[in-house]
mmCIF file as gemmi writes it, N, C-alpha and C atoms, coordinates in Angstrom:
data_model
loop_
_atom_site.group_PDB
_atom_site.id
_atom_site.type_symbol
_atom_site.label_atom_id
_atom_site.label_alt_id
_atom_site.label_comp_id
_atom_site.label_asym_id
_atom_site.label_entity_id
_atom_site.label_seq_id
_atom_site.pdbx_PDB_ins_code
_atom_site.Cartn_x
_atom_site.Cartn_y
_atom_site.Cartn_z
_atom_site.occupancy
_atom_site.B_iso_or_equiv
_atom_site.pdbx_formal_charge
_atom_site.auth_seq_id
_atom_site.auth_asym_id
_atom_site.pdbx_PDB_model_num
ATOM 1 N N . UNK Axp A 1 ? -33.986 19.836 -60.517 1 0 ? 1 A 1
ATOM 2 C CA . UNK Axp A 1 ? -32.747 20.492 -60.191 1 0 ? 1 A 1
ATOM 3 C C . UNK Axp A 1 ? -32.563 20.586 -58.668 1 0 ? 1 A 1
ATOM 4 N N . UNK Axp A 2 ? -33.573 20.648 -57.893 1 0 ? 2 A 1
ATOM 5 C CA . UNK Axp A 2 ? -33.416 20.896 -56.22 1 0 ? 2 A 1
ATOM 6 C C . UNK Axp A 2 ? -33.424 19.92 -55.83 1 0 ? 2 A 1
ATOM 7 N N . UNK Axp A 3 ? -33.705 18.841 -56.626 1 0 ? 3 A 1
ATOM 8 C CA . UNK Axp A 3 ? -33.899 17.141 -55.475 1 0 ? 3 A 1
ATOM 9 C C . UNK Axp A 3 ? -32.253 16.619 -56.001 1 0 ? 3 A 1
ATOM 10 N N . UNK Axp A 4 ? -31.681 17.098 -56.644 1 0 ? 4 A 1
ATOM 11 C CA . UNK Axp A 4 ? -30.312 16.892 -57.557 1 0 ? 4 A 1
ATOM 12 C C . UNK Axp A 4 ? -29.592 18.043 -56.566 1 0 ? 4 A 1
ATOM 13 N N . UNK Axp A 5 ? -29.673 19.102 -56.349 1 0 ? 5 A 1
ATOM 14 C CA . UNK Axp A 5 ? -28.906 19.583 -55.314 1 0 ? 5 A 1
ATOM 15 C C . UNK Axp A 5 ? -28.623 19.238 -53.99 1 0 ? 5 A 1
ATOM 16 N N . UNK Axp A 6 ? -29.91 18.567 -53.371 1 0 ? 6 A 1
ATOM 17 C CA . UNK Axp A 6 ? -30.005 18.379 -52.368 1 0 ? 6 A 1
ATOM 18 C C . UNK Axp A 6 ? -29.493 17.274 -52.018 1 0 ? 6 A 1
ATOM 19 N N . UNK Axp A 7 ? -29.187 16.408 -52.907 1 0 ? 7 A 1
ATOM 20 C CA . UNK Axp A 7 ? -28.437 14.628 -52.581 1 0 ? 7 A 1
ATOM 21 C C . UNK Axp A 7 ? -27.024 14.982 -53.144 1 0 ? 7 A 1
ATOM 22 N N . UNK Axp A 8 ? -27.084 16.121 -53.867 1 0 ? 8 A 1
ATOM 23 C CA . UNK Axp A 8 ? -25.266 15.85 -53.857 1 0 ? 8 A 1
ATOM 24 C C . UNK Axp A 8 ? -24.48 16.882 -52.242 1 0 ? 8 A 1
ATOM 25 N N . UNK Axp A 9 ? -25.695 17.658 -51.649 1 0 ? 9 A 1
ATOM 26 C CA . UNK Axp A 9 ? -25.077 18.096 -50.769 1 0 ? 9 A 1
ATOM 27 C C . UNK Axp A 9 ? -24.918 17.444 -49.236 1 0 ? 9 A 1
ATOM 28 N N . UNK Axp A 10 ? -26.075 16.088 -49.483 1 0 ? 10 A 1
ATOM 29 C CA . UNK Axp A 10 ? -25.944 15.3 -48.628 1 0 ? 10 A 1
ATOM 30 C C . UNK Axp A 10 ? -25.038 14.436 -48.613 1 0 ? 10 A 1
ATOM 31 N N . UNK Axp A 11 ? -24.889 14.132 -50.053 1 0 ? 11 A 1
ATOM 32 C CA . UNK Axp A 11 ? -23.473 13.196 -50.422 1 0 ? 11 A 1
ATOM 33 C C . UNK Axp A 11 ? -22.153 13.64 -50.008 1 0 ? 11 A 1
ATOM 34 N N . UNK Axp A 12 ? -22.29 14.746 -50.314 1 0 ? 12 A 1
ATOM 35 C CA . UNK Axp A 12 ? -20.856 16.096 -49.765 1 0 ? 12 A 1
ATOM 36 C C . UNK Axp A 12 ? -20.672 15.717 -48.394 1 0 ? 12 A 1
ATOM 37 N N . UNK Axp A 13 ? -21.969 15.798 -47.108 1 0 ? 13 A 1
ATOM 38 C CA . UNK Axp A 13 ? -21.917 16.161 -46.307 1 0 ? 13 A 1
ATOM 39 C C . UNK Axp A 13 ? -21.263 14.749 -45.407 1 0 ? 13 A 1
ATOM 40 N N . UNK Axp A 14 ? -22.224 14.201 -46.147 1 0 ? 14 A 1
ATOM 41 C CA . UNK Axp A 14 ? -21.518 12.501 -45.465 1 0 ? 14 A 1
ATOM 42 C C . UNK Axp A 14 ? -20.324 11.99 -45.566 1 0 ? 14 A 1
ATOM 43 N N . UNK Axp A 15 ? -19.859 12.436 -46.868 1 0 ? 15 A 1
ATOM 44 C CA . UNK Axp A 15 ? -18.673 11.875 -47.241 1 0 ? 15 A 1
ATOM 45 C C . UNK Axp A 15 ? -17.404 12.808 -45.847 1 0 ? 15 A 1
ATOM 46 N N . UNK Axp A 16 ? -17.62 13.657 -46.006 1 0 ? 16 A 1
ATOM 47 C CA . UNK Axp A 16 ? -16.781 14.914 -45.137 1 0 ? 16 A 1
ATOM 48 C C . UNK Axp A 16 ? -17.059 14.351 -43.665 1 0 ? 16 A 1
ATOM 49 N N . UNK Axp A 17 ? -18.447 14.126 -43.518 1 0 ? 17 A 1
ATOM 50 C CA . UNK Axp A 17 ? -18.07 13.828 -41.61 1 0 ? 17 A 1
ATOM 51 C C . UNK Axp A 17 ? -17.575 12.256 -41.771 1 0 ? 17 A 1
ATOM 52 N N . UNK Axp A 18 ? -17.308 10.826 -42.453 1 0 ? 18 A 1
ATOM 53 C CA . UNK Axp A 18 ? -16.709 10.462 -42.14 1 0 ? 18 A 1
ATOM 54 C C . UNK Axp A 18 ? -15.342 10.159 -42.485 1 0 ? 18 A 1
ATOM 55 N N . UNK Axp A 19 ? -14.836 11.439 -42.84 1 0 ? 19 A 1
ATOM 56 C CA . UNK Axp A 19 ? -13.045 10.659 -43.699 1 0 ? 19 A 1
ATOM 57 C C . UNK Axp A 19 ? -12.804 12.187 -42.795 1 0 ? 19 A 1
ATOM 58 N N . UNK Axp A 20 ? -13.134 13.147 -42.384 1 0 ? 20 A 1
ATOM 59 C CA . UNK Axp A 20 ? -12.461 13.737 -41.212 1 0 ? 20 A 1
ATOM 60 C C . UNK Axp A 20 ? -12.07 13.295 -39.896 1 0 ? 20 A 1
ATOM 61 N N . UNK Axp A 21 ? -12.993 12.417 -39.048 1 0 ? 21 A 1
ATOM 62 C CA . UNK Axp A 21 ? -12.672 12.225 -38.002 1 0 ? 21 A 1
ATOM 63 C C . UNK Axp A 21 ? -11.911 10.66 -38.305 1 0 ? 21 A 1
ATOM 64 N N . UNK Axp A 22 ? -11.375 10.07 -39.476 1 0 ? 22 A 1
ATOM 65 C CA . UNK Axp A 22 ? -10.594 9.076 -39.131 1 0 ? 22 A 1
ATOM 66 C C . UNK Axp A 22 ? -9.129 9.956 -39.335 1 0 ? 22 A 1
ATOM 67 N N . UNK Axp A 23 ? -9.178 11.421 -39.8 1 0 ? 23 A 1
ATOM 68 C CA . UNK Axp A 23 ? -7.805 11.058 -40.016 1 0 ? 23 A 1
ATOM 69 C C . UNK Axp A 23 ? -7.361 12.537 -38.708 1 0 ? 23 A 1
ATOM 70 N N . UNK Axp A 24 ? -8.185 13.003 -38.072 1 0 ? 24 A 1
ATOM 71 C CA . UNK Axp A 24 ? -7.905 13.091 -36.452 1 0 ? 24 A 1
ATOM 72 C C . UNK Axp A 24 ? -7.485 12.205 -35.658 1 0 ? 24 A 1
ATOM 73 N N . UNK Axp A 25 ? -7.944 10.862 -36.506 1 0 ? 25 A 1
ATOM 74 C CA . UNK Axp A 25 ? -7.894 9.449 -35.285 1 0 ? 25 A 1
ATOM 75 C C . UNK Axp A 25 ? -6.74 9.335 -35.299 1 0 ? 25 A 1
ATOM 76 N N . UNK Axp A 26 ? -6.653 9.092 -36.866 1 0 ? 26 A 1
ATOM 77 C CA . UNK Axp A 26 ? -4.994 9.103 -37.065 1 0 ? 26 A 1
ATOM 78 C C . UNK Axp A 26 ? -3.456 9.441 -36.76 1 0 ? 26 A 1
ATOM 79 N N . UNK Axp A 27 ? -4.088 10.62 -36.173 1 0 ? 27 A 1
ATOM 80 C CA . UNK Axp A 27 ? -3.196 12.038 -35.387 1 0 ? 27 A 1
ATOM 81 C C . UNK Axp A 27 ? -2.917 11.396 -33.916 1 0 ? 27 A 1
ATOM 82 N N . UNK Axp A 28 ? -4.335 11.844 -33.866 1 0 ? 28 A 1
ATOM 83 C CA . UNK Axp A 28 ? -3.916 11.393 -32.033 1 0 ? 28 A 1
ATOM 84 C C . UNK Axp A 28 ? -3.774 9.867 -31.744 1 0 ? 28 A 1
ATOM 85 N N . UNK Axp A 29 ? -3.865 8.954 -32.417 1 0 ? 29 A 1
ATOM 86 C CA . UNK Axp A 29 ? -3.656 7.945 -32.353 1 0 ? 29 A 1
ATOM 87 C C . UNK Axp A 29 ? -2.02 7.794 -32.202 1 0 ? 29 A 1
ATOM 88 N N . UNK Axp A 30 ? -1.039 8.304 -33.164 1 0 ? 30 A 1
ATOM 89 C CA . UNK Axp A 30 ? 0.04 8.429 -32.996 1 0 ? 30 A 1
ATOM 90 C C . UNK Axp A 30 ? 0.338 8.949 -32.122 1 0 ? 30 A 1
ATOM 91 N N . UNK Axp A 31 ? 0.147 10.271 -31.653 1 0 ? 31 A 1
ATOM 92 C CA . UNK Axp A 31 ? 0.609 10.452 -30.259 1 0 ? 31 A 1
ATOM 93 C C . UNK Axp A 31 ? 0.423 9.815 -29.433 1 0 ? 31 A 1
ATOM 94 N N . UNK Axp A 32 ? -0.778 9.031 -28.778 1 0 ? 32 A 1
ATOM 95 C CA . UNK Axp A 32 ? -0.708 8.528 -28.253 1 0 ? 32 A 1
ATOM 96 C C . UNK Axp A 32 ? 0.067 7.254 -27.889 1 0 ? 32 A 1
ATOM 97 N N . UNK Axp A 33 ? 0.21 6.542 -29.391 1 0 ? 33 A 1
ATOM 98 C CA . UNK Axp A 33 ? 1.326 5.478 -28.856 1 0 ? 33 A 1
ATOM 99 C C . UNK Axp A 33 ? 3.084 6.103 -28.737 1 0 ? 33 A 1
ATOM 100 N N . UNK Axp A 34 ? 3.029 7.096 -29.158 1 0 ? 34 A 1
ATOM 101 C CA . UNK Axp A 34 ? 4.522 7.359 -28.688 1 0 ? 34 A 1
ATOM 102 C C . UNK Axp A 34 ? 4.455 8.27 -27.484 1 0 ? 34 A 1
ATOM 103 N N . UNK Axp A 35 ? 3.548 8.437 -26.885 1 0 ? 35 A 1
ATOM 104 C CA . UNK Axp A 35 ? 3.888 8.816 -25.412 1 0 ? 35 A 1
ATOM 105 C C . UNK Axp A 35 ? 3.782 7.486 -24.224 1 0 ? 35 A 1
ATOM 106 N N . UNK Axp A 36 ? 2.74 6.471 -24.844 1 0 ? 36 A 1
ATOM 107 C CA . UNK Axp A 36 ? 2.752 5.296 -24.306 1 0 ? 36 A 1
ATOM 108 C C . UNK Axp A 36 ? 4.384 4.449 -24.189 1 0 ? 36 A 1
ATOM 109 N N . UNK Axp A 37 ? 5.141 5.112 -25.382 1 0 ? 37 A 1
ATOM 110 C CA . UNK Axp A 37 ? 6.247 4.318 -26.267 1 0 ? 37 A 1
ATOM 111 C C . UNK Axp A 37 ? 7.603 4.984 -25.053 1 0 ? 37 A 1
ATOM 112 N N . UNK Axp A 38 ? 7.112 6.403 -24.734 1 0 ? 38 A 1
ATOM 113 C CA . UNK Axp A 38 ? 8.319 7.327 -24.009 1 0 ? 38 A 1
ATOM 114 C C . UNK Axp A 38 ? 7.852 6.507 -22.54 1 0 ? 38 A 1
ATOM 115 N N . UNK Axp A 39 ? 6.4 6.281 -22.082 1 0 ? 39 A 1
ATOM 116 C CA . UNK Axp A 39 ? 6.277 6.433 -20.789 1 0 ? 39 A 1
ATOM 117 C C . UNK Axp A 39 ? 7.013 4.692 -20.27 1 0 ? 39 A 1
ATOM 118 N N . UNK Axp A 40 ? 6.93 3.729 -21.179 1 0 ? 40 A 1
ATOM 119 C CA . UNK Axp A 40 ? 7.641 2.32 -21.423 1 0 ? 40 A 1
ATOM 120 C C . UNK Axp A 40 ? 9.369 2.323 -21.496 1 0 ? 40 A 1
ATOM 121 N N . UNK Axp A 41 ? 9.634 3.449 -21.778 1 0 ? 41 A 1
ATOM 122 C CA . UNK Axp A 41 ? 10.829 2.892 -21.743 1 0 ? 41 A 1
ATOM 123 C C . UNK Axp A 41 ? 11.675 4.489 -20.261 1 0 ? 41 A 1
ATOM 124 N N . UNK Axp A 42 ? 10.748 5.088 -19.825 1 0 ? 42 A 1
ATOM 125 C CA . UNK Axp A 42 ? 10.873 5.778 -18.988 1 0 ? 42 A 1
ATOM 126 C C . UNK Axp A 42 ? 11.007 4.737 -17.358 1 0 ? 42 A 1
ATOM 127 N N . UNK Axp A 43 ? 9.854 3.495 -17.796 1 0 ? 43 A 1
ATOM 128 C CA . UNK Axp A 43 ? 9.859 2.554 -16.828 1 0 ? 43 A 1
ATOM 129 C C . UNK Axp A 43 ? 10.919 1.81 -16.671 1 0 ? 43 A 1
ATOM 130 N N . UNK Axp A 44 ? 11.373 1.501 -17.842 1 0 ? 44 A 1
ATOM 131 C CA . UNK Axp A 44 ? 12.69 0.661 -18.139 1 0 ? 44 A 1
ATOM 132 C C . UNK Axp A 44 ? 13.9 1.627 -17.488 1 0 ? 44 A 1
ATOM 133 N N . UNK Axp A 45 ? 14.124 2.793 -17.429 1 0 ? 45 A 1
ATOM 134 C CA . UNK Axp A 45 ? 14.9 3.487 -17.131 1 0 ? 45 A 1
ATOM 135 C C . UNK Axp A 45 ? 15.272 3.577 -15.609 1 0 ? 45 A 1
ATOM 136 N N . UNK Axp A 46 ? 13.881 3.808 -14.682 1 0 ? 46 A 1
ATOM 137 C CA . UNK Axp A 46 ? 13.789 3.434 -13.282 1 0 ? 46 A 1
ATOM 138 C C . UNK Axp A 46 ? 14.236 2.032 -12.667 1 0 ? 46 A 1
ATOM 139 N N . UNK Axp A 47 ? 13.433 1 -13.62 1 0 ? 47 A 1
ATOM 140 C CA . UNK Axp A 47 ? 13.973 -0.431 -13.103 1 0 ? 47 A 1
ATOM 141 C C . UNK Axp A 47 ? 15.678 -0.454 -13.028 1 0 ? 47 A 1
ATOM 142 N N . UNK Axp A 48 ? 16.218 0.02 -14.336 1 0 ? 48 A 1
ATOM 143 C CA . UNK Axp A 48 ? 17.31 -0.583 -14.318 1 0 ? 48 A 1
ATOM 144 C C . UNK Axp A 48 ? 18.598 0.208 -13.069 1 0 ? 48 A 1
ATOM 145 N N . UNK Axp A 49 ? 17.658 1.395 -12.888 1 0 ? 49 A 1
ATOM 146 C CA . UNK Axp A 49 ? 18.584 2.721 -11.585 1 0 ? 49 A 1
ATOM 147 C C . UNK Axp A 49 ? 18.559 1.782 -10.587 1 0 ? 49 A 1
ATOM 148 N N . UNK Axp A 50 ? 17.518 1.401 -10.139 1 0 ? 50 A 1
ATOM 149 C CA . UNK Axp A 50 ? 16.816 1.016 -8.725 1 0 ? 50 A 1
ATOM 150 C C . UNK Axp A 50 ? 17.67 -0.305 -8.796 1 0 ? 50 A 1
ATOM 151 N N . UNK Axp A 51 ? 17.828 -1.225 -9.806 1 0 ? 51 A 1
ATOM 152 C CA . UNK Axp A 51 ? 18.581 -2.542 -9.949 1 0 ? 51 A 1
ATOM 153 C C . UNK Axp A 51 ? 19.835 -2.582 -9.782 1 0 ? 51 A 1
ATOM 154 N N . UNK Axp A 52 ? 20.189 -0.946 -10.773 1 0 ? 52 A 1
ATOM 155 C CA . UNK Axp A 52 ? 21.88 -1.463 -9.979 1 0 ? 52 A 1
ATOM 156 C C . UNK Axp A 52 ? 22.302 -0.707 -8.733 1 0 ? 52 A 1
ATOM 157 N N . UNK Axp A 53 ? 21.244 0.472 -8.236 1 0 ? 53 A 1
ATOM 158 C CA . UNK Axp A 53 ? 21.491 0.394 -7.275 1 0 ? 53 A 1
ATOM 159 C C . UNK Axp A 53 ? 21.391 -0.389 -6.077 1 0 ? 53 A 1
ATOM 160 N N . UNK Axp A 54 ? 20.359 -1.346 -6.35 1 0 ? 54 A 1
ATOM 161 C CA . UNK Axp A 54 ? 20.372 -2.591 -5.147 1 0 ? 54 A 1
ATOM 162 C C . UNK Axp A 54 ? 21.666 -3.701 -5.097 1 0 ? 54 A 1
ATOM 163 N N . UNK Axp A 55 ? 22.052 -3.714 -6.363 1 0 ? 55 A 1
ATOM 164 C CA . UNK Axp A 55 ? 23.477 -4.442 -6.658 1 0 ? 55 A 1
ATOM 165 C C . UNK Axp A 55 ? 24.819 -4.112 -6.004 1 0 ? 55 A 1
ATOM 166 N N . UNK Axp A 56 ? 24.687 -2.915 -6.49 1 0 ? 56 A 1
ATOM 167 C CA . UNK Axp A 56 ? 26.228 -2.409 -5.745 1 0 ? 56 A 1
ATOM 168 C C . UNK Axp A 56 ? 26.695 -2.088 -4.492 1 0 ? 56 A 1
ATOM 169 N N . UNK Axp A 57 ? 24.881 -1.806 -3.839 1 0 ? 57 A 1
ATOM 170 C CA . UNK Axp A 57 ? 24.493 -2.03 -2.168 1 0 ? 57 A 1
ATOM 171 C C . UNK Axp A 57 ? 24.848 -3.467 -1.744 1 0 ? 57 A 1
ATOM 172 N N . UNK Axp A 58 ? 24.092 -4.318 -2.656 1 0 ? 58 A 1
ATOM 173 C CA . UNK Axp A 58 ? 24.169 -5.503 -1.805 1 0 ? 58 A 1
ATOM 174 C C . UNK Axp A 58 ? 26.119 -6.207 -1.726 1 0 ? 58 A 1
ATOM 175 N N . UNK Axp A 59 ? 27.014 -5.667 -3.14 1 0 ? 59 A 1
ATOM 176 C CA . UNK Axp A 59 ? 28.084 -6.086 -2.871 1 0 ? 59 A 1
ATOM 177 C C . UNK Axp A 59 ? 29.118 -5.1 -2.12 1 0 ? 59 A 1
ATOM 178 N N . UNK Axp A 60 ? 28.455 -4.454 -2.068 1 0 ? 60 A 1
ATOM 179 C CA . UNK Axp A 60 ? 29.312 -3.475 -0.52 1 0 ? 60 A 1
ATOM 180 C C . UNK Axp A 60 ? 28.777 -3.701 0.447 1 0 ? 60 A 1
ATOM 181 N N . UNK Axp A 61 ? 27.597 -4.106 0.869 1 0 ? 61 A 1
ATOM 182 C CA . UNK Axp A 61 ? 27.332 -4.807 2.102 1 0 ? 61 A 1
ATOM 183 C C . UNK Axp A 61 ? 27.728 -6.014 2.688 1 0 ? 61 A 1
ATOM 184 N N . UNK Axp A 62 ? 27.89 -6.899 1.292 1 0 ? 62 A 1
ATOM 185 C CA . UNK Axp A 62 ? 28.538 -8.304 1.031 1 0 ? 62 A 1
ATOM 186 C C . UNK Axp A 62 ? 30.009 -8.031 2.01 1 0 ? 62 A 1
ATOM 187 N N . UNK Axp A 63 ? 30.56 -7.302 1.206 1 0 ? 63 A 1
ATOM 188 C CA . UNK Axp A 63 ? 31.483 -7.462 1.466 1 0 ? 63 A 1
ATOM 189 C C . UNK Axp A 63 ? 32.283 -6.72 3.148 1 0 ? 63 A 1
ATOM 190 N N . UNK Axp A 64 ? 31.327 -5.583 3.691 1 0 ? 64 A 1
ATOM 191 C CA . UNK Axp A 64 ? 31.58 -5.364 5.05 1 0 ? 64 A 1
ATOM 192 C C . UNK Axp A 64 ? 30.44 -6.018 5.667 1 0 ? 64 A 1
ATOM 193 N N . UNK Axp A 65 ? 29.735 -6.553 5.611 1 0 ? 65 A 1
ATOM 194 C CA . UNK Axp A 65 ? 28.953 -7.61 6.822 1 0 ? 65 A 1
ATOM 195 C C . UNK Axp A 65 ? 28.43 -8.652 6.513 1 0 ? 65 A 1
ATOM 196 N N . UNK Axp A 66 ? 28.594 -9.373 5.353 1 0 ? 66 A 1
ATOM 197 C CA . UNK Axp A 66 ? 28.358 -11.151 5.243 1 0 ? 66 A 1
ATOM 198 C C . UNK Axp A 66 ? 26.858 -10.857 4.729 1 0 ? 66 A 1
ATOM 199 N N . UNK Axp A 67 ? 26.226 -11.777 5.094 1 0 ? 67 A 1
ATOM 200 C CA . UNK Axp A 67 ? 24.773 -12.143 4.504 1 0 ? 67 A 1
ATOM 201 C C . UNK Axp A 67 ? 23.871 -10.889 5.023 1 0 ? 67 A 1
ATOM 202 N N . UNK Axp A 68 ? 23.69 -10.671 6.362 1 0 ? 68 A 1
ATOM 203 C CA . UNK Axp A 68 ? 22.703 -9.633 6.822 1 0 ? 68 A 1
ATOM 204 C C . UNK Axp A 68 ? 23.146 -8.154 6.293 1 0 ? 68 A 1
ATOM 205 N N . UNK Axp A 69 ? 24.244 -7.851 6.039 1 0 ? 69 A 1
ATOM 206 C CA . UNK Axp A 69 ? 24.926 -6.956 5.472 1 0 ? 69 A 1
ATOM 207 C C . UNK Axp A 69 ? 24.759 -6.586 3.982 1 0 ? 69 A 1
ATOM 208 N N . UNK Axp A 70 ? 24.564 -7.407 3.21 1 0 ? 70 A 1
ATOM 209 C CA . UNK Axp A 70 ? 24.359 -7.898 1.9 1 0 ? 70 A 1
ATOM 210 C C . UNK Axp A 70 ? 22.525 -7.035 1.201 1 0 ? 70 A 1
ATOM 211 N N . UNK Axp A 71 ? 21.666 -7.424 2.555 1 0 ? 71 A 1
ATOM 212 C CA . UNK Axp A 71 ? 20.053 -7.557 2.587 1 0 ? 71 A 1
ATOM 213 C C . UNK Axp A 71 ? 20.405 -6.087 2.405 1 0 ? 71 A 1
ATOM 214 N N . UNK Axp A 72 ? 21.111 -5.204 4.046 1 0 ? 72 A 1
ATOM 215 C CA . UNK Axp A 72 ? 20.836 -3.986 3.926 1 0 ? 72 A 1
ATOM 216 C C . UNK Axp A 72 ? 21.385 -3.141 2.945 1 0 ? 72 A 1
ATOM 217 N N . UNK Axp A 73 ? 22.09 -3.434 2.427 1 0 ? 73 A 1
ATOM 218 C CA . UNK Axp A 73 ? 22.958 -3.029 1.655 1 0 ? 73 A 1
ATOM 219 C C . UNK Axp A 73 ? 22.069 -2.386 0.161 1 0 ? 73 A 1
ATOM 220 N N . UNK Axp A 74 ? 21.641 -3.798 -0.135 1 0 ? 74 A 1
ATOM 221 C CA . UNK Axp A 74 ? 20.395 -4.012 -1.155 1 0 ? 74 A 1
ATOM 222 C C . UNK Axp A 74 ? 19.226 -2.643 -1.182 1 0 ? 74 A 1
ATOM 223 N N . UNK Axp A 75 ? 19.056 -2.544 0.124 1 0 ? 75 A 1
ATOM 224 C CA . UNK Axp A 75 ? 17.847 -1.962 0.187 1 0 ? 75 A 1
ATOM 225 C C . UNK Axp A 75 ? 18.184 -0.876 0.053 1 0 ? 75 A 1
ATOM 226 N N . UNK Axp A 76 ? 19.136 -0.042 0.918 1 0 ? 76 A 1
ATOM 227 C CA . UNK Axp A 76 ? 20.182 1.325 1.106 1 0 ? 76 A 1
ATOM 228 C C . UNK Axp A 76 ? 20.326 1.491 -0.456 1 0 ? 76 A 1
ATOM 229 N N . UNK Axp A 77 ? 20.868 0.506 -1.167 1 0 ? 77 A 1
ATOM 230 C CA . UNK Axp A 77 ? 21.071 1.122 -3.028 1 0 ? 77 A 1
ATOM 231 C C . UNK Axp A 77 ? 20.137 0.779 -3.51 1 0 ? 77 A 1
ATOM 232 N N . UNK Axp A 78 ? 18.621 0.377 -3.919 1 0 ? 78 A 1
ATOM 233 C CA . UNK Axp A 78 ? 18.177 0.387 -3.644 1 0 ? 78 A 1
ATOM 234 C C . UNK Axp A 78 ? 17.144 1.641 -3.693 1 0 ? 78 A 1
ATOM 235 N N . UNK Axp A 79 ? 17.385 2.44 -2.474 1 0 ? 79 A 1
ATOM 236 C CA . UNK Axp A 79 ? 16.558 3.661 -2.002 1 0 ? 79 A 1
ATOM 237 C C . UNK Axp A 79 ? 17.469 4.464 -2.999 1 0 ? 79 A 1
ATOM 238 N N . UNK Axp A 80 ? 18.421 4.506 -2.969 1 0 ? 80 A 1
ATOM 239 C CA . UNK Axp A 80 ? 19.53 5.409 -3.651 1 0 ? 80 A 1
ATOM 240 C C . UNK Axp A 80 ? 19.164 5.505 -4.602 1 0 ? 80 A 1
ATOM 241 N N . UNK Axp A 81 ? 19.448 4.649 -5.753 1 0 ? 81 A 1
ATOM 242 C CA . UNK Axp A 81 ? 18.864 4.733 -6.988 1 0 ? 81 A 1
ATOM 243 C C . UNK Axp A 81 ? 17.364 5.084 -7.406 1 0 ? 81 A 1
ATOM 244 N N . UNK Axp A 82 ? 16.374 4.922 -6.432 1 0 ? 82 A 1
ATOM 245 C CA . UNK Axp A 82 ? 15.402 5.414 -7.078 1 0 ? 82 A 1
ATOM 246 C C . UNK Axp A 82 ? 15.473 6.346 -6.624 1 0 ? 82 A 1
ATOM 247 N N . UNK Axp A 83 ? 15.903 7.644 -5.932 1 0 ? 83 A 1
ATOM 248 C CA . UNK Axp A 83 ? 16.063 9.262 -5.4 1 0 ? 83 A 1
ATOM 249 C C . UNK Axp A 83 ? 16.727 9.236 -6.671 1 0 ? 83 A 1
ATOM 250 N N . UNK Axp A 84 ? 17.995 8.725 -7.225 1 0 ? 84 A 1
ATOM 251 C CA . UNK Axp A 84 ? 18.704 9.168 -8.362 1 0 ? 84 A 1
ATOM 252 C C . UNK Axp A 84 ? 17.977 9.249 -9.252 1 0 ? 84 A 1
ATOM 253 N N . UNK Axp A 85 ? 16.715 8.137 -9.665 1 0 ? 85 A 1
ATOM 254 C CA . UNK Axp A 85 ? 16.207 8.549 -10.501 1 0 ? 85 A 1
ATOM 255 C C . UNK Axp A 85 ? 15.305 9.355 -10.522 1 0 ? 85 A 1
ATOM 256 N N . UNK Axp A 86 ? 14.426 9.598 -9.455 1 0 ? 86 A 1
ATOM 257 C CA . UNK Axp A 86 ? 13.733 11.057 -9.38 1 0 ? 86 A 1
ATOM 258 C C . UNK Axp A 86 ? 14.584 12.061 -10.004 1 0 ? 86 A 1
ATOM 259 N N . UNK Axp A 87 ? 15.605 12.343 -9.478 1 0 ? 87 A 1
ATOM 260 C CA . UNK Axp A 87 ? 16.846 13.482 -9.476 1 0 ? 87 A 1
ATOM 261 C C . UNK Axp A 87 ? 16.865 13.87 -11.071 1 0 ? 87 A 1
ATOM 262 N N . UNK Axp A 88 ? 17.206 12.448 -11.556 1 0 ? 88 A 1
ATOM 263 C CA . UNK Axp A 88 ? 17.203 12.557 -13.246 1 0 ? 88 A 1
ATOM 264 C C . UNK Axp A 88 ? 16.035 13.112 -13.989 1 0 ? 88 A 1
ATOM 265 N N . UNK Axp A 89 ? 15.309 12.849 -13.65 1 0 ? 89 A 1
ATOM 266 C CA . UNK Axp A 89 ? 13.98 12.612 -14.698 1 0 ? 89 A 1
ATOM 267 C C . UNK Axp A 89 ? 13.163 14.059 -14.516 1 0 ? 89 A 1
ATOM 268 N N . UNK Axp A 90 ? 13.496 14.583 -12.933 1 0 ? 90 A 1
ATOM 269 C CA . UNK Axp A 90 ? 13.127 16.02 -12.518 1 0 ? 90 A 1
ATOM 270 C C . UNK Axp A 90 ? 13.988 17.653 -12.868 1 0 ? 90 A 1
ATOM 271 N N . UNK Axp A 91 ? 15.161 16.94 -13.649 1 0 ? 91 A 1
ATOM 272 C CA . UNK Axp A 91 ? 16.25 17.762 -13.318 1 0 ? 91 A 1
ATOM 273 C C . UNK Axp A 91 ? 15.663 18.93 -14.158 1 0 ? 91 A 1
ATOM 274 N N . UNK Axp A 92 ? 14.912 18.734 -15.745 1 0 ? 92 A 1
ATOM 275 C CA . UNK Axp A 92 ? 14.454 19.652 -16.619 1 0 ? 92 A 1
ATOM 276 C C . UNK Axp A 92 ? 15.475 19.871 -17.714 1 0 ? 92 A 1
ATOM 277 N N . UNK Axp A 93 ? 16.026 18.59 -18.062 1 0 ? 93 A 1
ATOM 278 C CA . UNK Axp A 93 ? 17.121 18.534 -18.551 1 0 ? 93 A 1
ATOM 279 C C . UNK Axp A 93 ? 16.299 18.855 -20.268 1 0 ? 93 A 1
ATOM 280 N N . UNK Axp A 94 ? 16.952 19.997 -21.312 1 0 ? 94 A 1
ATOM 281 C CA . UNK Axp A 94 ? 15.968 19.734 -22.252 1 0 ? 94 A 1
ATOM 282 C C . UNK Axp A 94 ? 15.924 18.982 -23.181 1 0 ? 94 A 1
């Protein structure tokens, strides 16, 4: 009776430590890819500020100073857009 208790409580015991920590894995596993999932398209969000702000710099520069006008222009929107997007992303919007 005690060598029969003692293997079903080892059996118990084994079985329990490994089907607990897969389904913790499970857990944080998901979080983790959807904060990976927020922080990916958070990137996408910056590129595309910073892009059109270099765009709309470079065609208002285009258009008051030709080619060298164009460069600074770029850079000026550019800087703009990524402050805008700080601005956004800091605002605490909920």
């Amino acid at each position: 009776m005690r060598k029969w208790f003692l293997s079903c409580s080892l059996a118990g015991s084994m079985l329990l430590t490994t089907a607990l920590p897969v389904s913790l894995q499970a857990e944080t596993s998901y979080h983790r890819q959807t904060y990976r999932r927020y922080k990916r398209k958070a990137h996408r969000k910056t590129i595309k500020r910073v892009g059109l702000g270099a765009a709309g710099g470079a065609a208002v520069g285009a258009l008051a100073g030709g080619g060298k006008g164009a460069g600074i222009g770029a850079a000026v929107g550019a800087g703009a857009g990524y402050l805008y997007d700080r601005h956004e992303k800091h605002e605490g919007k909920p």
